[in-house]
BAVO-98739 format. One line per 2 residues: number of its first residue (from 0); their letters; for each residue x, y, z of N, C-alpha, C, CB. Coordinates in Angstrom, 2 decimals. Glycine has a CB too. Layout:
# residues N
NUM> A> X,Y,Z,X,Y,Z,X,Y,Z,X,Y,Z ~ ...
# end
This chain:
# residues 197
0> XX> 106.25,94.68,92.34,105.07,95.30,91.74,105.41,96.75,91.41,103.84,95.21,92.69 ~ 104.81,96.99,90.11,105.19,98.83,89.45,104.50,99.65,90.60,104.23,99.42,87.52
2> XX> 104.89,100.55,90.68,103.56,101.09,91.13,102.56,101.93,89.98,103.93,102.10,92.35 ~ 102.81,101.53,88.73,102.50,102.28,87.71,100.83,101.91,87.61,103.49,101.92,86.39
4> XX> 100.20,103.35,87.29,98.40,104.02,87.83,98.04,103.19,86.12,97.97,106.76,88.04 ~ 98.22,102.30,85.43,97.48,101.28,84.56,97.07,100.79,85.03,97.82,100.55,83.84
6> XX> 95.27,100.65,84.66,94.80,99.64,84.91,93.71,99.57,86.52,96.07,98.83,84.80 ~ 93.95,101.30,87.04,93.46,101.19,88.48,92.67,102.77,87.89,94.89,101.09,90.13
8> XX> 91.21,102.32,87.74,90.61,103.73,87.61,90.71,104.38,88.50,89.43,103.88,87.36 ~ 90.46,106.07,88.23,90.37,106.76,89.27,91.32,106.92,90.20,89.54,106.44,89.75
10> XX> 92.57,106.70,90.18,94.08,106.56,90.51,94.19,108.22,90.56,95.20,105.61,89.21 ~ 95.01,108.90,91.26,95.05,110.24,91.03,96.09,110.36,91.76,93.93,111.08,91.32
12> XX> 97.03,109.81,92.18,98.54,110.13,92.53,99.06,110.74,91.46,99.43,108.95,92.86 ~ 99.57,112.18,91.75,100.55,112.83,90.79,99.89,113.45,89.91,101.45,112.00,90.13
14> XX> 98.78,113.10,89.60,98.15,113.66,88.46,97.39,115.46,89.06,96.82,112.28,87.89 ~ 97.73,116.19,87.87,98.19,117.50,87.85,96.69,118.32,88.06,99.10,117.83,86.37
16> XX> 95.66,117.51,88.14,93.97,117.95,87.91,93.53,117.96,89.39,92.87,116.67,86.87 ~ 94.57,116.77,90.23,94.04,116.70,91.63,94.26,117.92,92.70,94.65,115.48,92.21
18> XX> 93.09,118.34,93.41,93.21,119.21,94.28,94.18,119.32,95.05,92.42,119.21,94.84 ~ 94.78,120.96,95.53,96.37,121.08,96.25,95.51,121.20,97.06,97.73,122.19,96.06
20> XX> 96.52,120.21,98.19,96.03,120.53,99.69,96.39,121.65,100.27,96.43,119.62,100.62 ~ 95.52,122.05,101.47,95.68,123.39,102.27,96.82,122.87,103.11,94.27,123.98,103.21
22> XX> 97.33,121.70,103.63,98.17,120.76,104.50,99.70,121.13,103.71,97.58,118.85,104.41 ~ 100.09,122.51,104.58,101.86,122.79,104.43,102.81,121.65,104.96,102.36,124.21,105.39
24> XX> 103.44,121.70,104.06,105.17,121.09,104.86,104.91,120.79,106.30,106.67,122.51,104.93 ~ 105.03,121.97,106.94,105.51,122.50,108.28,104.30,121.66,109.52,105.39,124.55,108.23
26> XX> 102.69,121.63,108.35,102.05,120.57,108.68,102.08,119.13,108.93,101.55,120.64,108.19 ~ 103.00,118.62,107.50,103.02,117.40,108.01,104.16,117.05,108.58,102.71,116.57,107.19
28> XX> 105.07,118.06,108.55,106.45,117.31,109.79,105.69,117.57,110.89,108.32,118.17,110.03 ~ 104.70,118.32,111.58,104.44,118.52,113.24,103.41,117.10,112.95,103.49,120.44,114.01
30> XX> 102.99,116.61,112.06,102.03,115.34,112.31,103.12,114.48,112.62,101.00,114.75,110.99 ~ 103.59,114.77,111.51,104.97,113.55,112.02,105.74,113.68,113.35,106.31,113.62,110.94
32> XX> 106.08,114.83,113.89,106.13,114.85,115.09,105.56,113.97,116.15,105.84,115.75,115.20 ~ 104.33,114.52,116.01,102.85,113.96,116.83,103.10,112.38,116.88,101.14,114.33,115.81
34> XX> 102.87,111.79,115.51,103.28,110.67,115.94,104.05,109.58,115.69,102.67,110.36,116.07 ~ 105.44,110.65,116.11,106.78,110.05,116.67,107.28,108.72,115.41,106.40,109.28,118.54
36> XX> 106.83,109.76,113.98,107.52,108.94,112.84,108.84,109.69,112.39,106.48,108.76,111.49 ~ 109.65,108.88,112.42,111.42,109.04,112.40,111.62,108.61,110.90,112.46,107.82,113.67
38> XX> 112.91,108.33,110.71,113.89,107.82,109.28,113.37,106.55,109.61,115.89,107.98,109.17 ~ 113.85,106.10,111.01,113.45,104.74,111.13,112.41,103.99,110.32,113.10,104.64,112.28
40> XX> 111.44,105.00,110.87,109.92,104.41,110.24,109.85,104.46,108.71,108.56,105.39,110.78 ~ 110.32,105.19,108.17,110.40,105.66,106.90,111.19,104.24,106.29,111.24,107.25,106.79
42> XX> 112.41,104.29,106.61,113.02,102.52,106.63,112.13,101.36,106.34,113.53,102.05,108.12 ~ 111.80,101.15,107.53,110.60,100.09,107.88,109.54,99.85,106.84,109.79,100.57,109.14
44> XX> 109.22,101.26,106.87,108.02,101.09,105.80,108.23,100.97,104.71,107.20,101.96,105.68 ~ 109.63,100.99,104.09,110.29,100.51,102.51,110.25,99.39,102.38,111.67,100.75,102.11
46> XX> 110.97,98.52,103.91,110.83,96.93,103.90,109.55,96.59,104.42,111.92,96.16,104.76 ~ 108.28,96.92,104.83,107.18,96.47,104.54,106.52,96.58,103.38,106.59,96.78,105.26
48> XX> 106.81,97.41,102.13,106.18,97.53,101.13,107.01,96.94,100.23,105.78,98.72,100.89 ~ 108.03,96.26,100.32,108.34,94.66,99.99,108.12,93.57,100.52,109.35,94.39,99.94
50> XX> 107.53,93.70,101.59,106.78,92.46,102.13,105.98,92.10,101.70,106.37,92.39,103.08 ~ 104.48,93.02,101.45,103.36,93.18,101.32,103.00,93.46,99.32,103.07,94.40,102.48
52> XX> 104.50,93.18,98.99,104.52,93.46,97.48,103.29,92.42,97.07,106.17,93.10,96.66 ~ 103.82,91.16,97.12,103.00,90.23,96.50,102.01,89.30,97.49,103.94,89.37,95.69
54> XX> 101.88,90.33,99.13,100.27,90.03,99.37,99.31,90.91,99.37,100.00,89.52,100.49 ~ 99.17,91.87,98.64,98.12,92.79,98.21,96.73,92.31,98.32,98.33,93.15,96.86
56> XX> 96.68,91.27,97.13,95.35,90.78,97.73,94.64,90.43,98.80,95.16,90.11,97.44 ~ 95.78,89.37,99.11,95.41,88.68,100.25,94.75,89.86,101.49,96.85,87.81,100.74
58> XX> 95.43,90.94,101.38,95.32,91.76,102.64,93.64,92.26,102.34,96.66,93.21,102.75 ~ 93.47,92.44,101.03,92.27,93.28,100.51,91.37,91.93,101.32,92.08,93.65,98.39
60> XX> 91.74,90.35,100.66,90.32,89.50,100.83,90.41,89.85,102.29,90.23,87.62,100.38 ~ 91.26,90.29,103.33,90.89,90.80,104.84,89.88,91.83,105.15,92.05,91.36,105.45
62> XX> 90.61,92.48,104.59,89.66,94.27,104.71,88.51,94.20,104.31,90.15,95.62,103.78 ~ 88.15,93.89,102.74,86.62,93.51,102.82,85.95,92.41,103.24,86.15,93.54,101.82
64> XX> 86.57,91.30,103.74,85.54,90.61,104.20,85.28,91.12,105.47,85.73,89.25,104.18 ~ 86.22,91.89,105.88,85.82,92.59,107.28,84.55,93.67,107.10,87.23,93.48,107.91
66> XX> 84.77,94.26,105.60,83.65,95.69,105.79,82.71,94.89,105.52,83.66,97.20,104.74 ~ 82.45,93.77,104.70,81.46,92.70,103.86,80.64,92.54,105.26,82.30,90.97,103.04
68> XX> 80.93,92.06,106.37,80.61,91.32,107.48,79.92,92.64,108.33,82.02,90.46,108.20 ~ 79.87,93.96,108.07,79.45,94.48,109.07,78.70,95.59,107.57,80.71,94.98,110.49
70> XX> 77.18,95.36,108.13,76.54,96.02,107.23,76.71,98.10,107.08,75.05,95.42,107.66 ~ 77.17,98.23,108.56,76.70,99.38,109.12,78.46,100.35,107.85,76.66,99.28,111.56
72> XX> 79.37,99.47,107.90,80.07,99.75,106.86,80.35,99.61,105.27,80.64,99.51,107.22 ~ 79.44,98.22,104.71,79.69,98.35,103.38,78.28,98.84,102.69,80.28,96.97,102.82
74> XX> 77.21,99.60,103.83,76.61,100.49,102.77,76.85,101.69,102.51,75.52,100.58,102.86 ~ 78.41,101.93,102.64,78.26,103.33,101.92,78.73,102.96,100.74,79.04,104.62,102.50
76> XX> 78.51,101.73,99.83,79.35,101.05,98.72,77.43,101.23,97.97,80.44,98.96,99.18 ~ 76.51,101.52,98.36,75.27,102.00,97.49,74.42,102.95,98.44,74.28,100.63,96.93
78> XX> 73.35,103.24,97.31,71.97,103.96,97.79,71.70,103.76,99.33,70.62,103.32,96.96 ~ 71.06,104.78,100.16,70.66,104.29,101.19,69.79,103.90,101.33,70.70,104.71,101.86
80> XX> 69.84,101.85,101.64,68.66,101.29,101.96,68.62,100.43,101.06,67.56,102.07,102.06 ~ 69.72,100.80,99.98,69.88,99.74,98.88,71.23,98.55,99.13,70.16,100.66,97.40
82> XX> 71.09,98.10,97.84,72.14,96.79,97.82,73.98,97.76,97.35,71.36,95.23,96.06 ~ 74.82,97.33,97.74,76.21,97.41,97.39,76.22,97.37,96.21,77.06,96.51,97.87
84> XX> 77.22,98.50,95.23,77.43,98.27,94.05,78.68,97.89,93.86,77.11,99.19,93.36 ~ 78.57,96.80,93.17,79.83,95.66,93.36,81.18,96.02,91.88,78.86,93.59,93.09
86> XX> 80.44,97.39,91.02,81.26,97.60,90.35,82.32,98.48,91.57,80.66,98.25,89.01 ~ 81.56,99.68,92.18,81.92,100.38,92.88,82.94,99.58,93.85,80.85,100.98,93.33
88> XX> 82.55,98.44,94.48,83.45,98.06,95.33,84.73,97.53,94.77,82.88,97.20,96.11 ~ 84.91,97.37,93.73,85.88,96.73,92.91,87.03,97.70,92.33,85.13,96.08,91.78
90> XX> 86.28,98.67,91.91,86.82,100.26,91.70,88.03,100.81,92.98,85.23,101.43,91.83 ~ 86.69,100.57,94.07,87.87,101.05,95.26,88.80,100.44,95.52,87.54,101.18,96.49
92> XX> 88.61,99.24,95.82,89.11,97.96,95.91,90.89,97.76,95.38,88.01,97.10,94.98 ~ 90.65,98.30,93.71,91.75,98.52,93.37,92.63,99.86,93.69,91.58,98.31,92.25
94> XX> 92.25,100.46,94.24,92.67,102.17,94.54,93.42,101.27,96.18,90.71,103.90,94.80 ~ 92.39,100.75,96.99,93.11,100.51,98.09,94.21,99.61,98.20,92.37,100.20,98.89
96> XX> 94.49,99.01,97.24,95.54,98.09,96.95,96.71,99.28,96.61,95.12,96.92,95.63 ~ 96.34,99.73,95.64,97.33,100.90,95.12,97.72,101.81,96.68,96.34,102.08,93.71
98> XX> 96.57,101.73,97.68,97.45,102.91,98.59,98.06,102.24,99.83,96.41,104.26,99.20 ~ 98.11,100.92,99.89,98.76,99.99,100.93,100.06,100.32,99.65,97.94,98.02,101.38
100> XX> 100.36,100.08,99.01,101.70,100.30,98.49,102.29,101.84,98.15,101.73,99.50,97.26 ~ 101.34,103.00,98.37,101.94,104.11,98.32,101.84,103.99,99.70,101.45,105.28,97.53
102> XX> 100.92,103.84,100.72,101.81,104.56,102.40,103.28,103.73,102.30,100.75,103.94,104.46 ~ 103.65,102.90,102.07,105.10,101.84,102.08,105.85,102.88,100.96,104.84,99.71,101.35
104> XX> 105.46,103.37,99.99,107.40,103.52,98.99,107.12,104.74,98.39,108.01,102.10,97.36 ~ 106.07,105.66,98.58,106.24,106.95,98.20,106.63,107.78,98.64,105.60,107.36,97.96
106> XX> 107.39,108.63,98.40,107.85,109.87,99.17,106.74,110.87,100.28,108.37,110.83,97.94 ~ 107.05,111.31,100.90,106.40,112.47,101.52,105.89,113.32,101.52,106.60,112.85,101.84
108> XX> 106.11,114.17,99.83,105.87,115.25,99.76,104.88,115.93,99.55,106.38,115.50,99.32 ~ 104.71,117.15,98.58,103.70,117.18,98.14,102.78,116.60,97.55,103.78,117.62,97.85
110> XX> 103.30,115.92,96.31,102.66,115.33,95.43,101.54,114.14,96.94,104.03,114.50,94.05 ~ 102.24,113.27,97.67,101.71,112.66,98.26,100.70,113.38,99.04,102.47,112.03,98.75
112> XX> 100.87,115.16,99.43,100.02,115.20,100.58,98.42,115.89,99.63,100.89,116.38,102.06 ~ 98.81,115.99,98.42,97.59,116.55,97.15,96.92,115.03,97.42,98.30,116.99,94.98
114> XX> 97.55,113.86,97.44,97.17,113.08,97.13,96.09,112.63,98.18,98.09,112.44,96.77 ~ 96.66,112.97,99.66,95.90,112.56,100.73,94.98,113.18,100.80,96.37,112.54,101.78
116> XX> 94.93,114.83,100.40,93.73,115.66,100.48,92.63,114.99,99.03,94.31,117.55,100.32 ~ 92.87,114.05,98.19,91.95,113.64,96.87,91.06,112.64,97.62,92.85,112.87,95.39
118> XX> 91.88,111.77,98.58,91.40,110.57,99.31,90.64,110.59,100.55,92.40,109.85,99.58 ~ 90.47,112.07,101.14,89.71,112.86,101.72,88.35,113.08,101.63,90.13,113.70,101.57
120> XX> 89.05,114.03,100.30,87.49,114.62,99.90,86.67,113.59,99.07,87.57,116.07,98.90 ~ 87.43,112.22,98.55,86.42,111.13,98.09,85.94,110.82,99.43,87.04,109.76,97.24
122> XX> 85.75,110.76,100.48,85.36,110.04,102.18,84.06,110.65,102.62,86.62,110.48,103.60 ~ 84.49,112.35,101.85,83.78,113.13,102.08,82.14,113.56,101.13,84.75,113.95,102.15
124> XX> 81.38,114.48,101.92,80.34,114.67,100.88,80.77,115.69,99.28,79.08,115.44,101.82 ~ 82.17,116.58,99.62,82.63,116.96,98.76,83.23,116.34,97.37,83.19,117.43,99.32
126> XX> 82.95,115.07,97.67,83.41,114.67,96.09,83.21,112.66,96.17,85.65,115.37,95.73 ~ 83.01,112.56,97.53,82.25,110.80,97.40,81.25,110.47,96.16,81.12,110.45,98.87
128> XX> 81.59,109.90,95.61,80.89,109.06,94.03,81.06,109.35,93.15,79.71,108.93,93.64 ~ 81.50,111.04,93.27,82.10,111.53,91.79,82.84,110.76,90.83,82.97,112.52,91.95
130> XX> 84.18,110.18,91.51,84.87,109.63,90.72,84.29,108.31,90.08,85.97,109.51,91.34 ~ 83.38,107.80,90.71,83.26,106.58,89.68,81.79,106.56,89.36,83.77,105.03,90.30
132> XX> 80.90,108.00,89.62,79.35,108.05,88.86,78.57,107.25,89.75,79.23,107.37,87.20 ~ 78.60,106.76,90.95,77.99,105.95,91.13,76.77,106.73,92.13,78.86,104.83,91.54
134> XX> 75.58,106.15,92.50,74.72,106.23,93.39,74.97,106.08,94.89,73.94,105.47,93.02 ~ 75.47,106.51,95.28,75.26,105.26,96.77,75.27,106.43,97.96,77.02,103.78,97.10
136> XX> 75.71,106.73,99.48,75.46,107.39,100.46,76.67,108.49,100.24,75.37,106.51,101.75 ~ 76.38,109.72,100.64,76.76,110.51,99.82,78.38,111.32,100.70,75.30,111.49,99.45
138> XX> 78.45,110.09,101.97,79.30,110.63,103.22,80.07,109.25,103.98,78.13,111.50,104.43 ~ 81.06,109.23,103.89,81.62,108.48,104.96,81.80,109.08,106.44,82.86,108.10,104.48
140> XX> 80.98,108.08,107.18,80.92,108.73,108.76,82.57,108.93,109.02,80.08,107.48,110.14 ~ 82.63,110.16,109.85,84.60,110.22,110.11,84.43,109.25,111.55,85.62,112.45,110.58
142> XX> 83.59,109.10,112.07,83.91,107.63,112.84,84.41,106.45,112.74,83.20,107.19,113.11 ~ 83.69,106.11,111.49,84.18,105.02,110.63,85.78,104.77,110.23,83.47,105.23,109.42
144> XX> 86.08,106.39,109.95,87.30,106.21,108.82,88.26,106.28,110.27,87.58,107.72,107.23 ~ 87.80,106.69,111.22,88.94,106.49,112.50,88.48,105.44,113.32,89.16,107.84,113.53
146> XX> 87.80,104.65,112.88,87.79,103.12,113.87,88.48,101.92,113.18,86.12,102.50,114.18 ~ 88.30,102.89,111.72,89.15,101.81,110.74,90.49,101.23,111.00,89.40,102.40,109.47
148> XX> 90.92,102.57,111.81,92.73,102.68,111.63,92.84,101.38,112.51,93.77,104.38,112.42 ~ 92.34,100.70,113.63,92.52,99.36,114.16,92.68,98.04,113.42,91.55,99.19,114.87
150> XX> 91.15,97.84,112.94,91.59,96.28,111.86,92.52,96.59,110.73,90.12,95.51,110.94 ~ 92.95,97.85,110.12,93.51,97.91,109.17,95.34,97.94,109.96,92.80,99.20,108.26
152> XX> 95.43,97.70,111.05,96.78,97.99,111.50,96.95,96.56,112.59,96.91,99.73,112.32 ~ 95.88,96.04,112.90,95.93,95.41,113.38,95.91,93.75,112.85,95.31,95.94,114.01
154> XX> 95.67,93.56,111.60,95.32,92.65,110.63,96.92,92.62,109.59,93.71,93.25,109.80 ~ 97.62,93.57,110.04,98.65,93.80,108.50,99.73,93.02,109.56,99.22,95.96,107.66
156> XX> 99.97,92.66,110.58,100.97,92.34,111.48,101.08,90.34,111.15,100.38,92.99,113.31 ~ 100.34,89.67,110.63,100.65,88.45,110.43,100.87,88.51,108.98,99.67,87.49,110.92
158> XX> 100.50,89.52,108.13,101.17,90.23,106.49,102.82,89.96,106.25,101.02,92.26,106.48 ~ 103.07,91.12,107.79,104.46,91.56,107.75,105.12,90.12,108.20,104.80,92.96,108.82
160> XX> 104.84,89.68,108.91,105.24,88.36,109.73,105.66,87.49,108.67,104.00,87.63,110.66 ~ 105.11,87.08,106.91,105.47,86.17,106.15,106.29,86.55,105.13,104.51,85.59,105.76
162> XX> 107.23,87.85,105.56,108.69,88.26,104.65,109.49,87.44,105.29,109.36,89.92,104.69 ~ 109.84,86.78,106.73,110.83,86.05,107.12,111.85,87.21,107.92,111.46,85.23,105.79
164> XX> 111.51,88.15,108.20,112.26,89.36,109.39,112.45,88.76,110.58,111.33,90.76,109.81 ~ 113.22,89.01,111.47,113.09,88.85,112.30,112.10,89.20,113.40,113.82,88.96,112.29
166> XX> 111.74,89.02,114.70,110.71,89.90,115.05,110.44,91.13,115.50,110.30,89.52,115.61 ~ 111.87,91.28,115.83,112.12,92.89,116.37,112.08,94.17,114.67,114.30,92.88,117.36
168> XX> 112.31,93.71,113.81,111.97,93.98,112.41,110.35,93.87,112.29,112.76,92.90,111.39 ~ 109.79,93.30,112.48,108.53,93.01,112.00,107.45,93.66,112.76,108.35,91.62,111.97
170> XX> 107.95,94.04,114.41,107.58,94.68,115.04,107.57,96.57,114.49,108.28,94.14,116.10 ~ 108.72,96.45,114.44,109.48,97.94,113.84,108.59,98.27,111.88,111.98,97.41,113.63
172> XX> 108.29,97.46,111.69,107.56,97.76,110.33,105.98,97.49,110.64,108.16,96.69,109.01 ~ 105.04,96.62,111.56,104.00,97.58,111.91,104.22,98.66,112.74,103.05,96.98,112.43
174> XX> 105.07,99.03,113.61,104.88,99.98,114.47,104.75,101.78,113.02,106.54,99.78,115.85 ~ 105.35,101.35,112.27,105.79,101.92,110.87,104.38,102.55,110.74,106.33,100.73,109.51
176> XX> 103.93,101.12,110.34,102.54,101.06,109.31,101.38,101.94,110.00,101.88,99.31,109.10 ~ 101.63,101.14,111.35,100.10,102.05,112.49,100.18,103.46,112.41,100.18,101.83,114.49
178> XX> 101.61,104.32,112.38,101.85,105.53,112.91,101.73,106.15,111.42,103.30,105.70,113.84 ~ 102.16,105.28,109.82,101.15,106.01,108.83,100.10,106.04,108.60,101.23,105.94,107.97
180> XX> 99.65,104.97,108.85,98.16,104.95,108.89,96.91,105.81,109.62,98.03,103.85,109.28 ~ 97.53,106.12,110.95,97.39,107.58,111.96,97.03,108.64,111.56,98.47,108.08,112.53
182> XX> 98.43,108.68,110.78,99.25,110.11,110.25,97.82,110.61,108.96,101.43,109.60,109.22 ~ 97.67,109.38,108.55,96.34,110.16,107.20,95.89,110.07,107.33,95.85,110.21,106.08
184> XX> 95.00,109.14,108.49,93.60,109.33,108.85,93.88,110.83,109.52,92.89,108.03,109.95 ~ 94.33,111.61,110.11,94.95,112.66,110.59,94.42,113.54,109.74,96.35,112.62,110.69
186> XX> 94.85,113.90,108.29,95.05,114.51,107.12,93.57,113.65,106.58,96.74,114.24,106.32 ~ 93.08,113.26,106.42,91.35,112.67,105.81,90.72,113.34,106.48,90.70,111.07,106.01
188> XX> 90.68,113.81,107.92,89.99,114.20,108.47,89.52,115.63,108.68,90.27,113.71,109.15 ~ 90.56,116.52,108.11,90.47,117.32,107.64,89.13,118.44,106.63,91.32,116.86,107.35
190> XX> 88.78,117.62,105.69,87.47,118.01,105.23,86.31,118.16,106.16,87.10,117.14,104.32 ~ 86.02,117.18,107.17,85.24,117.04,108.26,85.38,118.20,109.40,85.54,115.73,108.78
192> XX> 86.86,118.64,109.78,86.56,119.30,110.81,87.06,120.76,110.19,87.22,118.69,112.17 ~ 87.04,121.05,108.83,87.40,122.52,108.20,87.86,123.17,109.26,86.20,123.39,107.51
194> XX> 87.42,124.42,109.30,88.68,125.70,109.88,89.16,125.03,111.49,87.72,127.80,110.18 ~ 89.03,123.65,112.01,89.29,123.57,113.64,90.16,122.67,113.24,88.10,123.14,114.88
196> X> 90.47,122.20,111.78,91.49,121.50,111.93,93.00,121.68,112.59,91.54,121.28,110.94
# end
C-alpha cells in the first residue's frame, strides 16, 4: 500500500499549512527514552507495517465496532444528544487507517511530530470539527484518548500474528506498536495539559 494522501480527506502529513509543534527533538528522544523505544522497535515496526499492509480494514471493522458498541465513545462522532454523523465517521475512519500505517513506516521527525501536534489539536476543542465542518461535541475527553491506547494495542496482536513471524517476532512488533502508540498518546496530550506538559 502507497502511503500516498489521495483520496483520504483531511490528510495533513507533510503538508506545509499544518501547525509546528512546540514538541523539540530533544523532546521526543526523552519520550522515547521513557518508553524504552530502541532501533529495535523502529525495526519491528517496519515489519509490522507490512503485516498490517493489507489488513487495514479489517483492523478499522475492530476499532469501530468497538467505539460503535460503547455509546459514551462514538458520540463525539455528532451533536450532543444527537445521532453520529456517518459522513464524519467515514472521514476519520480513513485518516485512521492512514495513521496505523504512518506509526509503522514513517520516519520520526519533524514532519511526523507537526503531524502529531495536527492529530492533537483535532482531539482537542482547538480545532475538533474544523477539518471536516461538521457539528458534533466540540472535545475529546483525554480519558478517552488514554484508555484507548489498550483495545487499540491490545486487538492489533492477532493482526500481527497473520504475517506468519515467528512468535518471538510477533511479540517484538506489538511490543513495537504499544510503546508507539504510548509515545503519541504522550504527544496528543499535550493540548490538554498546556504549560504542565
Amino acid at each position: 500500500m502507497s502511503l500516498n494522501v489521495e483520496g483520504t480527506p483531511g490528510y495533513s502529513y507533510g503538508r506545509a499549512d499544518v501547525t509546528r509543534s512546540p514538541v523539540s527533538e530533544q523532546d521526543l528522544a526523552d519520550l522515547k527514552a521513557s518508553v524504552l523505544f530502541g532501533e529495535d522497535d523502529e525495526r519491528a515496526l517496519l515489519a509490522a507495517g507490512e503485516v498490517l499492509e493489507d489488513q487495514v480494514e479489517d483492523v478499522l471493522d475492530v476499532w469501530y465496532g468497538f467505539v460503535a458498541s460503547h455509546p459514551h465513545l462514538v458520540r463525539y462522532f455528532g451533536p450532543e444528544g444527537g445521532e453520529p454523523n456517518a459522513d464524519y465517521l467515514a472521514r476519520v475512519r480513513a485518516r485512521f487507517g492512514r495513521w496505523i500505517l504512518d506509526t509503522c513506516r514513517r520516519p520520526w521527525d519533524r514532519a511526523w511530530l507537526d503531524y502529531q501536534e495536527e492529530i492533537a489539536l483535532r482531539h482537542h476543542r482547538t480545532c475538533k470539527n474544523r477539518t471536516d465542518s461538521v457539528d458534533a461535541i466540540d472535545q475529546i475527553a483525554l480519558r478517552h484518548i488514554i484508555a484507548f491506547v489498550y483495545p487499540i494495542t491490545a486487538t492489533m496482536r492477532a493482526f500481527l500474528e497473520k504475517g506468519g513471524a515467528s512468535e518471538s517476532e510477533v511479540d517484538a512488533m506489538h511490543q513495537a506498536w504499544f510503546k508507539a502508540v504510548t509515545l503519541q498518546v504522550a504527544l496528543w496530550s499535550r493540548p490538554y495539559a498546556g504549560a504542565d506538559w
